[in-house]
N, C-alpha and C positions, 0 to 999 in steps of 0.2 A: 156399657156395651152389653147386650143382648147374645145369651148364649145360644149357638145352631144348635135345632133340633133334628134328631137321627135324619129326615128329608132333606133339612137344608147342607148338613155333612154331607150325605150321598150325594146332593146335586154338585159341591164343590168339589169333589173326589172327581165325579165323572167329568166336569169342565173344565180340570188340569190333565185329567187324562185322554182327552180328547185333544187338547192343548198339545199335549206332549206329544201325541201320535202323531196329528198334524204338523207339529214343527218337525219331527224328525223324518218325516215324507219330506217335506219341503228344503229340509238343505240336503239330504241325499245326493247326490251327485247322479246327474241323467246320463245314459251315453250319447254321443253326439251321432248325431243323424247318420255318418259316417260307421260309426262305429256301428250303428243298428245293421245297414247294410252288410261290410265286410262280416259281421257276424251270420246273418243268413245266407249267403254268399260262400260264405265255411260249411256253415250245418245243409245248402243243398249241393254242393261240389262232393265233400264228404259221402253222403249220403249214397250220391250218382258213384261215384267211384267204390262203393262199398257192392250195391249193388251190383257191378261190373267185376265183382270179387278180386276188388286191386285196397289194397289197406292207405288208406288217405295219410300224406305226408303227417305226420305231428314232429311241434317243435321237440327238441329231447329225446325223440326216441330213436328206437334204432335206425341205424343207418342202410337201408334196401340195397341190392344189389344193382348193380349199372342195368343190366337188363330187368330189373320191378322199376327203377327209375324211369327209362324210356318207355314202358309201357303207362305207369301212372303218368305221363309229362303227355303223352299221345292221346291218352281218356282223357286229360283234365282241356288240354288246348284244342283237341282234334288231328286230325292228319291228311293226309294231301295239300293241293294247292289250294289258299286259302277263300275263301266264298265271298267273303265281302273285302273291298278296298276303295280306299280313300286318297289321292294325291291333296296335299295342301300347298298352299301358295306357297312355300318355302321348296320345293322342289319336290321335299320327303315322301314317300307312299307308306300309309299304313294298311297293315291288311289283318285280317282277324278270320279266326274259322265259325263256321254253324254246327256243328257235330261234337262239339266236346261238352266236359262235363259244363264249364265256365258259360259255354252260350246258351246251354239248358238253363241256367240258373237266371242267367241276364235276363234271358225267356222271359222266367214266372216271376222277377223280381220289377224286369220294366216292361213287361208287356208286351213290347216290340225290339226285339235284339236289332235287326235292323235298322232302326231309326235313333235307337242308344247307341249303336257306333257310330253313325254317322254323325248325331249331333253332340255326342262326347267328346269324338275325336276334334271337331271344329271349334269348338269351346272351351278346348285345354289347352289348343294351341294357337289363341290369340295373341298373343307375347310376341312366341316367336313367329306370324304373320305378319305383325306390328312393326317389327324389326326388319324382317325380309321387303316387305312393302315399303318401307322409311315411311309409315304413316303413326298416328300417334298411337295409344290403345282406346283411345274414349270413339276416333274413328275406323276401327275396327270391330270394336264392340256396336258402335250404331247399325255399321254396314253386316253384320249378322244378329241383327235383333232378333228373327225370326228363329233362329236354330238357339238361343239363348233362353229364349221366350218355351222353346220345346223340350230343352236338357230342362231347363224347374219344373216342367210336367212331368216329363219321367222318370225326375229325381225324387219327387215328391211321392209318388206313383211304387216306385222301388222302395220308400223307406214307409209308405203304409203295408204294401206288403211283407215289407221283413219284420215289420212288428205284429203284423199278423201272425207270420210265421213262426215266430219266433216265442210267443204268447201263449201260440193256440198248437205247436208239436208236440208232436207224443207225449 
């Protein structure tokens, strides 16, 4: 057997250590798409709420006063009657505000807060459609391809942007 010369040592040094870096990038544990979101979703609610000089809910910490509470809870959802609303075939009306911290965020995360409620709301509650209809869920999922086919764009949409955001903040 043939002894390495100080090059060939260097280059086996550097090819475990490249080794190593790469495997321990690679089992690292990623957050799930999910997670990416509600995390941006935190850092721009936060942020709006800071700006609005109201101190953003944290878990653990103190407890606000009823009156900081209803003020944060009025920034973060909005207030009045609410701007968009959705009946679904189950009878249910869901409604959501445009003015709070939450729809600013939905805003820059999917682009279109409008068209994230509507086809959120319709795509979460295929189930219980399925149920109220007595039809299966494979045809209720066909009979809303279209809003299905539009929640993966904006979902997709919302979690390059929160890794944008998320990447590229202060």
């Amino acid at each position: 057997m043939r002894p390495l010369t100080t090059a060939g040592a260097a280059f086996v040094v550097l090819g475990l250590s490249l080794t190593a870096c790469t495997t321990r990038a690679d089992t690292s544990p990623r957050p799930s798409p999910d997670d990416v979101v509600k995390a941006a979703t935190r850092r721009l609610t936060g942020d709006c709420l800071t700006r609005r000089g109201l101190a953003p809910p944290r878990p653990g910490g103190p407890t606000p006063s009823t009156i900081e509470q209803q003020r944060v809870t009025a920034a973060l959802f909005g207030t009045g009657p609410a701007q968009l609303s959705l009946r679904l075939p189950t009878g249910h009306v869901v409604r959501a505000h445009t003015d709070g911290c939450l729809a600013a965020a939905q805003r820059r995360l999917y682009g279109d807060q409008v068209r994230w409620f509507r086809t959120s709301v319709v795509v979460n509650n295929l189930g219980p459609e399925a149920t109220a209809t007595h039809q299966s869920l494979a045809e209720v999922r066909a009979r809303h391809r279209a809003e299905i086919t539009e929640w993966q764009r904006l979902r997709t949409h919302a979690v390059d942007e929160a890794t944008l955001l998320l990447t590229h903040h202060r």
